[in-house]
Each structure stands twice: as C-alpha cells, then as structure tokens.
C-alpha positions as CSV (number, residue, x, y, z in Angstrom):
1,X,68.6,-184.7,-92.8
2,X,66.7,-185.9,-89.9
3,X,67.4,-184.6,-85.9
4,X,66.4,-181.4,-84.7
5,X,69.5,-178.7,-84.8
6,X,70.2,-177.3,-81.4
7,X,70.9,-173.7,-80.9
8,X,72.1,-173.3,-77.2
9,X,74.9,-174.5,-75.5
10,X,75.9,-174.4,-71.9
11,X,79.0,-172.1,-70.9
12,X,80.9,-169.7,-68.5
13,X,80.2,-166.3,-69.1
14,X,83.3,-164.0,-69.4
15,X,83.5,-160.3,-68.1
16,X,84.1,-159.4,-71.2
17,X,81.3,-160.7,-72.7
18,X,83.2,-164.1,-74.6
19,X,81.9,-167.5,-73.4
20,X,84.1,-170.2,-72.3
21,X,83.5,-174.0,-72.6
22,X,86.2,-174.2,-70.0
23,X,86.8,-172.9,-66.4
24,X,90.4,-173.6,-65.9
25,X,93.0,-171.7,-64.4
26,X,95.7,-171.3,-66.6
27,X,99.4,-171.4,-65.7
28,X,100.9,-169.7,-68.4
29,X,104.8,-169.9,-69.4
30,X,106.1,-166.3,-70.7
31,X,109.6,-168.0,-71.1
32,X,111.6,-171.3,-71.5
33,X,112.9,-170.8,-68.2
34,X,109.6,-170.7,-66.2
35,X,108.3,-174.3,-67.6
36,X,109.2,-176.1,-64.7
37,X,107.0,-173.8,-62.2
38,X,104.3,-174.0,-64.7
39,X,104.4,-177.5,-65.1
40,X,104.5,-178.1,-61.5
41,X,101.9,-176.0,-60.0
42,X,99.5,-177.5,-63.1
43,X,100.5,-181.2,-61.6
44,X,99.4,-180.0,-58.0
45,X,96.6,-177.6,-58.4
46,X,92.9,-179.0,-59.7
47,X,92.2,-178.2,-63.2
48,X,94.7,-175.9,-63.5
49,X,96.8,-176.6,-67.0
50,X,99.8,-175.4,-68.0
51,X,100.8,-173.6,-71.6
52,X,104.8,-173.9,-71.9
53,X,107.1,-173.3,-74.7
54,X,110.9,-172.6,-75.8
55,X,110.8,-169.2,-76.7
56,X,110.7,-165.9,-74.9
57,X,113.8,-165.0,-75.2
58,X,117.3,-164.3,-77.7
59,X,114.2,-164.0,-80.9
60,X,114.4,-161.1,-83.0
61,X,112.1,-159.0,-82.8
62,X,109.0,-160.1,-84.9
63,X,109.3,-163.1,-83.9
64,X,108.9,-162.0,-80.1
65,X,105.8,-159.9,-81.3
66,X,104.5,-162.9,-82.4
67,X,105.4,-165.2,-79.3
68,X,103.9,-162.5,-77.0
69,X,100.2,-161.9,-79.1
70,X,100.1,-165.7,-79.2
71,X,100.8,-166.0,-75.2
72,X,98.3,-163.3,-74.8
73,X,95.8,-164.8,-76.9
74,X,96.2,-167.7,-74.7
75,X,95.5,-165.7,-71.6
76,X,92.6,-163.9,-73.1
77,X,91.1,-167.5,-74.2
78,X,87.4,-167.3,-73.1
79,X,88.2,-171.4,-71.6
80,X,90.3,-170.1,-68.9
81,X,88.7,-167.8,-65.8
82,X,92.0,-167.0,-64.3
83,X,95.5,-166.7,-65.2
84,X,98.8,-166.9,-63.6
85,X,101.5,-165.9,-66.0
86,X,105.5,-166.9,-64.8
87,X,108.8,-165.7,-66.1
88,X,111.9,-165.6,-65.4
89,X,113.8,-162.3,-65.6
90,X,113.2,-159.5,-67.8
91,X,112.5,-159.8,-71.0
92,X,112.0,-156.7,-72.7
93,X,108.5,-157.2,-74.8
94,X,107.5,-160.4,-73.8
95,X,107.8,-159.8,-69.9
96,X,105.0,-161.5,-67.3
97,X,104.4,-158.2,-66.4
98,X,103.2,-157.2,-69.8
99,X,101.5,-160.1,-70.8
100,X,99.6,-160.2,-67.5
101,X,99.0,-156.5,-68.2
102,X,97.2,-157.2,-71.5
103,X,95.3,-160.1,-70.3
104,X,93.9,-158.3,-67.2
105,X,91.7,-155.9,-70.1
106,X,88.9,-159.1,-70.4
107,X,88.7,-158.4,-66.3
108,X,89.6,-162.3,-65.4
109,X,92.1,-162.7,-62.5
110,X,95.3,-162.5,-63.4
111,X,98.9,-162.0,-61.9
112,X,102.4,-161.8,-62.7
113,X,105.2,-163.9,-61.1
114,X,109.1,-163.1,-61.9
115,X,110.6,-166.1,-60.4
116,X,114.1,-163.9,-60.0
117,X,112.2,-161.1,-58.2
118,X,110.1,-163.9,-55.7
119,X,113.8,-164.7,-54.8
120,X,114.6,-168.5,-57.1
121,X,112.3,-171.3,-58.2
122,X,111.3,-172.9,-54.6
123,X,109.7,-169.2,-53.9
124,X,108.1,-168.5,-57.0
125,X,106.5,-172.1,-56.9
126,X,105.3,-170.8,-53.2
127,X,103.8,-167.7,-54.8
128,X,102.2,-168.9,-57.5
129,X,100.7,-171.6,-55.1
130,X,99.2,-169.1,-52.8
131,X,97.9,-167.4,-56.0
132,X,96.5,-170.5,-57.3
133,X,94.2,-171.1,-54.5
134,X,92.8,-167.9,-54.2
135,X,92.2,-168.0,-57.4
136,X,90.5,-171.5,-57.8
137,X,88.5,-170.4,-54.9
138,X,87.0,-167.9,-56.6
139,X,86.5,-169.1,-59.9
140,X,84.8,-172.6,-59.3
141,X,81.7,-171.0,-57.7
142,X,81.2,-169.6,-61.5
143,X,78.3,-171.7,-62.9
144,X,77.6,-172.6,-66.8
145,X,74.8,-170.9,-68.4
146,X,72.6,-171.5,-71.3
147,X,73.7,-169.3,-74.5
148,X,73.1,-168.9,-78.1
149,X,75.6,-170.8,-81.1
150,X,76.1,-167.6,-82.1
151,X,78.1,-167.2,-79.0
152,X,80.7,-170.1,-80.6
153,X,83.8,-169.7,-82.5
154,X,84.6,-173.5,-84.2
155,X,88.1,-174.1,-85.0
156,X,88.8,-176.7,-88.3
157,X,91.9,-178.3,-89.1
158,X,92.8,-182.0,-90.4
159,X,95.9,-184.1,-90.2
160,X,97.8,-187.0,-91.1
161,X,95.2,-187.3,-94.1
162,X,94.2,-190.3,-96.4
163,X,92.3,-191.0,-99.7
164,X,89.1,-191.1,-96.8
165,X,90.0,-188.0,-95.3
166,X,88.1,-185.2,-98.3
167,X,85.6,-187.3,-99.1
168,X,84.0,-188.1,-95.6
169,X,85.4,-186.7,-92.1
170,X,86.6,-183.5,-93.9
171,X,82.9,-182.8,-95.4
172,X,81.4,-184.0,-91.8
173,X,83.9,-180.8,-90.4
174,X,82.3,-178.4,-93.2
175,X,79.1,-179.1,-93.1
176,X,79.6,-178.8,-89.2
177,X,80.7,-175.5,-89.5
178,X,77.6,-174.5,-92.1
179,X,75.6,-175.3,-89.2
180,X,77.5,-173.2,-86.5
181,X,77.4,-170.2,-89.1
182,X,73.5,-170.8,-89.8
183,X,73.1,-170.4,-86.1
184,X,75.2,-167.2,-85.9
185,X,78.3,-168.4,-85.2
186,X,81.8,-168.6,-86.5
187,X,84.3,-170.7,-88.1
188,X,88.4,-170.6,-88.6
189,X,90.0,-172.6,-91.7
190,X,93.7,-172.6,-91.2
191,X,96.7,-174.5,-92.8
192,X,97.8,-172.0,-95.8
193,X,99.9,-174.9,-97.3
194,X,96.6,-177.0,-97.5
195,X,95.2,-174.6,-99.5
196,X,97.7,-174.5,-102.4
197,X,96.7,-176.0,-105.5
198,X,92.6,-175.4,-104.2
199,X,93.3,-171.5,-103.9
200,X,91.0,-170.7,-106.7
201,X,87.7,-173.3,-104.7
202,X,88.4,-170.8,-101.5
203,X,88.7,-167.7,-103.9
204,X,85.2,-168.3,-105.6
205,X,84.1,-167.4,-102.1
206,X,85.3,-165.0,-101.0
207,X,83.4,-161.7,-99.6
208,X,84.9,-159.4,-101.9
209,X,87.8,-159.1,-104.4
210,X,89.9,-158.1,-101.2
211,X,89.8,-161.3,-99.2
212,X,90.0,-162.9,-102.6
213,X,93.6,-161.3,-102.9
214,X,94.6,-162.2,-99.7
215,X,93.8,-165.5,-100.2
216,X,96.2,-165.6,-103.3
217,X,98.9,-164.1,-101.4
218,X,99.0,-165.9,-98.0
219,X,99.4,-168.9,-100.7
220,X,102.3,-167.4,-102.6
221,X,103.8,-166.1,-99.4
222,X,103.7,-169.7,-97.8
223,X,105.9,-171.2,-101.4
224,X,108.0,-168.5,-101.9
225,X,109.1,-168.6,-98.0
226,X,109.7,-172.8,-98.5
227,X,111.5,-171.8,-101.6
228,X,113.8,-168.8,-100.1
229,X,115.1,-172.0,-97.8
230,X,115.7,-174.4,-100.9
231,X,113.1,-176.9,-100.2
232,X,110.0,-176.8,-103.1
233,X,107.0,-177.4,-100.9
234,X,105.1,-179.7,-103.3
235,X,108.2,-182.1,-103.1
236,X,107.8,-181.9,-99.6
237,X,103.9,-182.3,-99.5
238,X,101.8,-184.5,-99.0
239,X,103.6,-186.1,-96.0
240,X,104.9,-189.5,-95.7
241,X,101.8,-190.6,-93.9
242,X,99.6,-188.5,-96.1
243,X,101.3,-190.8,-99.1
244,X,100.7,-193.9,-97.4
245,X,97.7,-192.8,-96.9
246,X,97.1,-192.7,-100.9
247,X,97.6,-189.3,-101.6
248,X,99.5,-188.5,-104.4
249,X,100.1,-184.5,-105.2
250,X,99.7,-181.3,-102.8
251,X,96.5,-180.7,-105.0
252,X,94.6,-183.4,-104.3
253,X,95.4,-182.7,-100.5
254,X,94.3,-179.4,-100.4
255,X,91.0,-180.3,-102.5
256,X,90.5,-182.6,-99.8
257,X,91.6,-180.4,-96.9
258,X,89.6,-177.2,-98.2
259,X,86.1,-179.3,-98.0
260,X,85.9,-178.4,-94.1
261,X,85.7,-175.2,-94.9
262,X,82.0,-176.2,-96.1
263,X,79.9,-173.9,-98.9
264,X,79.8,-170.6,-96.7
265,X,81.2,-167.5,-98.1
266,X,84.7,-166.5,-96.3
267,X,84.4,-162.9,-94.7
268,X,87.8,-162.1,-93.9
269,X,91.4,-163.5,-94.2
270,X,94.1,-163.1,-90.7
271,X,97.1,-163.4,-89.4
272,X,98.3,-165.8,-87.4
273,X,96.7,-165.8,-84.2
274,X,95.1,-162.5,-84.6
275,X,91.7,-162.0,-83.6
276,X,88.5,-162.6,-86.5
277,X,85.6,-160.7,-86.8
278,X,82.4,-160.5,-84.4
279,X,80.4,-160.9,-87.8
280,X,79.2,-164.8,-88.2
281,X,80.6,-166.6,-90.9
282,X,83.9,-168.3,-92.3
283,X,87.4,-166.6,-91.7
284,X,90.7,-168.2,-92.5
285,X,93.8,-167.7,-90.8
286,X,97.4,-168.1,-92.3
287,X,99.3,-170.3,-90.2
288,X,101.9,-173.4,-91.1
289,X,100.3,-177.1,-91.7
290,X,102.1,-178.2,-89.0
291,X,99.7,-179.4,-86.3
292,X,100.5,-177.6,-83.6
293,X,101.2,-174.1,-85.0
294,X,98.2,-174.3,-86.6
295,X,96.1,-174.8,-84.0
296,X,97.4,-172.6,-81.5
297,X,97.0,-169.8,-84.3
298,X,93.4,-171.0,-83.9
299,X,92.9,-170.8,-80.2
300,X,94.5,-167.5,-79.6
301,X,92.1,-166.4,-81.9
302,X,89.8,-167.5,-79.2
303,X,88.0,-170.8,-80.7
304,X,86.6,-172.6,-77.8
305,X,86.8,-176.2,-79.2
306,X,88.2,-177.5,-82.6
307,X,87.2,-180.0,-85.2
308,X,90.2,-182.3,-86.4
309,X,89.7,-184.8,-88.9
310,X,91.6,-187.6,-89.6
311,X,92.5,-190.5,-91.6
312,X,95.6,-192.6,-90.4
313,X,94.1,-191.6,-86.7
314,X,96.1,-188.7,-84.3
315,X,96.5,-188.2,-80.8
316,X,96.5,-184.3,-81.3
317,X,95.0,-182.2,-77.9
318,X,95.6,-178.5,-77.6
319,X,95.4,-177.6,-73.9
320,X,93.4,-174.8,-74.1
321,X,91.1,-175.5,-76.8
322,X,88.7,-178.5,-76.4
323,X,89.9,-181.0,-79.6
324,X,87.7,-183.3,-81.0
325,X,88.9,-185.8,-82.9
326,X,87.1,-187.4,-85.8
327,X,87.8,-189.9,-88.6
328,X,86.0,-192.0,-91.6
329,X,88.1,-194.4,-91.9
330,X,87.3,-197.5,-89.8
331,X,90.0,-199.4,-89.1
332,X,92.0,-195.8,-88.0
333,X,89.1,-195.6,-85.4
334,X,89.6,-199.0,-84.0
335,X,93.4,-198.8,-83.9
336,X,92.8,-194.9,-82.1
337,X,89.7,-195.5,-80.1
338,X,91.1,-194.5,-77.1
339,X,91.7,-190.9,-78.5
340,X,89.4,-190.6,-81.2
341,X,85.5,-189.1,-80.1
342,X,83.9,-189.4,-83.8
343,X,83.7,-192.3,-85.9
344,X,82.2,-191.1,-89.5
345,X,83.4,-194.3,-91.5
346,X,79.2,-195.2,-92.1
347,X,79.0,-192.8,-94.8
348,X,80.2,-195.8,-96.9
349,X,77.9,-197.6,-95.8
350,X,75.0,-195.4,-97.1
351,X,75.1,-192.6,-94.0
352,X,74.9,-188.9,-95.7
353,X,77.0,-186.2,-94.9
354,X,74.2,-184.6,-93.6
355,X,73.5,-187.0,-90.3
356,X,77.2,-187.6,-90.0
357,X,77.7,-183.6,-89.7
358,X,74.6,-183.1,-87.4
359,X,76.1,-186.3,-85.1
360,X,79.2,-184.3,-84.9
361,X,77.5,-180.6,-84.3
362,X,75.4,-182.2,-81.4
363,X,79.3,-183.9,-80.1
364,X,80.3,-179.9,-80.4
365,X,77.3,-178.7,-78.5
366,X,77.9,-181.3,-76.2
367,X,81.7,-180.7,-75.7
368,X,81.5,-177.1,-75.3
369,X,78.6,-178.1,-72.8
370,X,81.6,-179.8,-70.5
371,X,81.3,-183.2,-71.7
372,X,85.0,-184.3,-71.9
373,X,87.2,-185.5,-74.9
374,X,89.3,-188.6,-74.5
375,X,92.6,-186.4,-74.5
376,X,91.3,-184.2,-71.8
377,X,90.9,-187.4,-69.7
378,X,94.2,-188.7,-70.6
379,X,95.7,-185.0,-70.1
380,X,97.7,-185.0,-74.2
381,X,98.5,-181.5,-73.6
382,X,100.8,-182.0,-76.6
383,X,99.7,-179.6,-79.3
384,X,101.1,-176.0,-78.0
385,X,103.4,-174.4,-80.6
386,X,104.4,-171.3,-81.7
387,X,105.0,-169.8,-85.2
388,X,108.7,-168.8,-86.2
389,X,109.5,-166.2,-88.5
390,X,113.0,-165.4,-88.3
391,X,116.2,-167.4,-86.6
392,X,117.5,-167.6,-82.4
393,X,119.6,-165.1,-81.8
C-alpha cells in the first residue's frame, strides 16, 4: 500500500466533547403533524435541514420509545450545532418538550415549539423563524478545528448489491474502517438480515463469548420475526435487484455484505439506534436491511458520515449523516455519476484493495473535513426512517 495515512481531520467541536463534520441547524419533526413547519423553515433558512417522519403519535408504546430515542439521537447528532424541535399537540412520551429536554444535556441550542400552544401553523412558522435566526447567528461564528481519527465514528452499510458488490466496494468499506479503528476510531456494521447465513464469519470475532451470543440472537430474532408474519426471509432475500444483480441465495449476500465489516474484532453488539461504546473498534447494531432504517439506526448512534457501497448504483443521502456513495462496478458509476463520490471498479483492472480503501479513507477525511457529497449538493434528504416494532393504533 502506497500514500501516507492521515490522522487528523477538521471538525466543530461540541460542548459535550463529540465532533461534528456538520454545523447545521436542525429542524427536527417530533410528529407527522409538524412536517410542514419543518419543511418550510428548512426551505427558507440557510443550512438549516429538516428530519420529518410519520410517526409520533396512535404507536404503542415500544414503538414510541423507539421513535423518541431515535428523534433524540437525531438532536444529539454531533453534525448539527443547534436544534429546533416542532410538534403539534401533546403527545404523551414523545412530546417537543421532552425531546428538546433531552437534547439540551450535550449544551447545543435547542428549543421546543408546540404549534397548538404558538396559536396554529402561520404562528409557529413565525416562532420557529425568530428562533432560527438567533440561532444561526450564533452558531456560524463556530470555526472547524483540527482533531484526531479517533475522534470519528464511521457508519457502513451497502445496498442494492451485485456479484461486484463483496468482492471490491464492500472490502474497499472494510478495509476503510480497519484504518479508522487503527487510528482510534470507530466503526458501526448494521443490516441484521445481511448477516444471516455469514453469522458464524462475524462470530469468529467477536470480543468474548457474550457478543458472540448476541450476534446469534439478533440473527434468529430478525427470521423468526419475518416468520411470525408468514413470509420466510430467504425467499424474500436477495432482492429483485440484488438477483439481477447475480446473486443467487441470502448467503452469498451476507458473505458479501459482512466484508465491510473488515478483519477487526467486534467489541460490542446494540440496539437500534442506541449509543456504542467510547472504546475504538467494530460494533454492530441490529437494525432492518432496509436502507433507510438502517441508516438512521446508524446516525442516532452518532456516526458523522457513512460508507455505502454499491453495485446497481443508489441515490441514498441521510440528512444528518454525511453519505458517501461508492461502487466497483463501472458501468453503475457512469449510469450514477451524478450521485455517486467513489468509483472502485480499477480493482479489476489490477488496483489492490489496499489503494482503493486508502483513496476512499482520504474521501472520509476529506468529507468530514466539509468537502460536500453530490447528494448534499442536490439536497436527497431521502433516507430518514424509523424502525417499527408493533402496529398504528
């Protein structure tokens, strides 16, 4: 492997103490009904995004758990320096008040808005306007500072996969992620149903007979929840695009999927979008293959920027966390360039693993430095989603 291996990046320093690779002001949904003042004040104010959903409301009851420690995780996310979080009435557990309430402990600005209580929509907007501004004000004289890898958590995940997809631009992710974890930093494999039929390659590392458990039952949980509904996952997996793609069976998938996960042992297994450990290394996290879930389990774990790899090409962007998008196979890269960052498809022409994971490390290091990602440029926001446990009630 030739290149020297960075070992700083530049970022916003967090109260505290997490970095961010971001600086936005976050307008943050705590119910369906408070979208549309999201939405808006995102479309008017500068970098100011918006995180909007459908839930917040009529779930049962660990199912609101879980939409309000993924809408906190959101707030909490290290990429945004202030927070305005809007809701719509009162919903007992998930209210703005209590999710601002949580989010003010990391001592970034944050406030609540009840859009019955500011007196309708047209009012709330006005509040949350006035808010904004302050708030902008105040964070945009915050200047990025030079810090350690060790101060990065790397998000991994893959999608719409092909016969390219394990052999090149998911080793490019692991051996990525080696990198990171050599420099002190750390690393979040995700996708439990990618994992089934490799269980026994991601138990072989494990820490400790414990995580090695877990491992097993996150797996068996996943099947035997697909089961309980009548539907056997591996007739259901790979996808229709994974199969055009050339795969045939949910092993040879999740032998594929599992390599950007890399060779480092794996400290600790999570729930979905709880937080990891402060220890460097590899943790996995069980969450749904679906994109979007996945990822957002990821960021409210607090991953400053993802890794996504590839084959048929994807337009995925999670507005919080910087997404990178990466592929080896050429022609997906030329049909995709306008979304895609990393092309990795040289490795079959003779490229090693090696260079192709340092080119992408440095693209990290550079995109966590501010440098932006096609999405961000386009604005995809299109890869917020919560986990569901239970039914609407």
């Amino acid at each position: 492997m030739s290149g020297t291996i960075r070992s700083t990046w530049l970022g916003y320093r967090r109260p505290d103490g997490q970095v961010g690779a971001r600086n936005f002001l976050l307008m943050l949904s705590g119910t369906l009904y408070a979208n549309c003042v999201c939405e808006r004040l995102a479309d008017w104010v500068v970098n100011t995004i918006p995180v909007t959903h459908p839930l917040g409301r009529c779930q049962v009851m660990p199912d609101l758990r879980l939409t309000f420690k993924t809408l906190v995780g959101m707030g909490k996310h290290p990429n945004c320096g202030a927070v305005i979080v809007v809701d719509h009435h009162k919903e007992t557990g998930c209210t703005a008040d209590e999710i601002a309430h949580e989010i003010a402990a990391t001592g970034k600005p944050v406030e609540a808005i009840n859009i019955r209580r500011a007196g309708g929509a047209v009012e709330a907007t006005a509040q949350a306007m006035r808010a904004a501004l302050e708030m902008q004000r105040r964070i945009s004289g915050q200047r990025r500072e030079e810090v350690p890898v060790s101060e990065l958590v790397l998000g991994l995940n893959c999608g719409t996969s092909d016969t390219t997809s394990g052999i090149s631009s998911n080793k490019v992710v692991g051996f990525c992620s080696d990198l990171v974890i050599d420099q002190g930093g750390r690393s979040i494999l995700a996708e439990t149903t990618e994992m089934m039929g490799g269980e026994e390659v991601l138990v072989a590392r494990a820490a400790n007979p414990r995580v090695a458990q877990r491992i097993w039952e996150i797996t068996r949980r996943m099947e035997a929840r697909a089961l309980e509904c009548g539907e056997d996952i591996r007739g259901s997996q790979p996808t229709g695009d994974n199969i055009l793609g050339g795969l045939s069976t949910i092993e040879e998938k999740s032998l594929g999927a599992i390599q950007k996960s890399g060779s480092k042992t794996i400290l600790d297994v999570v729930d979905f979008a709880d937080p990891i450990g402060k220890t460097s290394g590899l943790y996995v996290m069980d969450t749904p293959g679906h994109g979007g879930e996945s990822i957002t389990g990821i960021a409210a774990a607090g991953a400053q920027v993802l890794a996504f790899s590839t084959g048929g090409g994807h337009t995925i962007n999670h507005p919080v966390m910087v997404t990178i998008r990466l592929t080896g196979n050429r022609r997906s890269f030329e049909l995709m360039r306008d979304t895609m960052e990393v092309d990795v498809s040289d490795i079959f022409d003779g490229t090693s693993i090696e260079e192709a994971g340092l080119r992408l490390y440095h693209e990290v290091l550079d995109t966590v430095s501010g440098k932006l990602t096609k999405c961000e440029i386009l604005k995809e926001h299109n890869a917020f989603a919560i986990h569901r446990i239970g039914v609407s009630i």
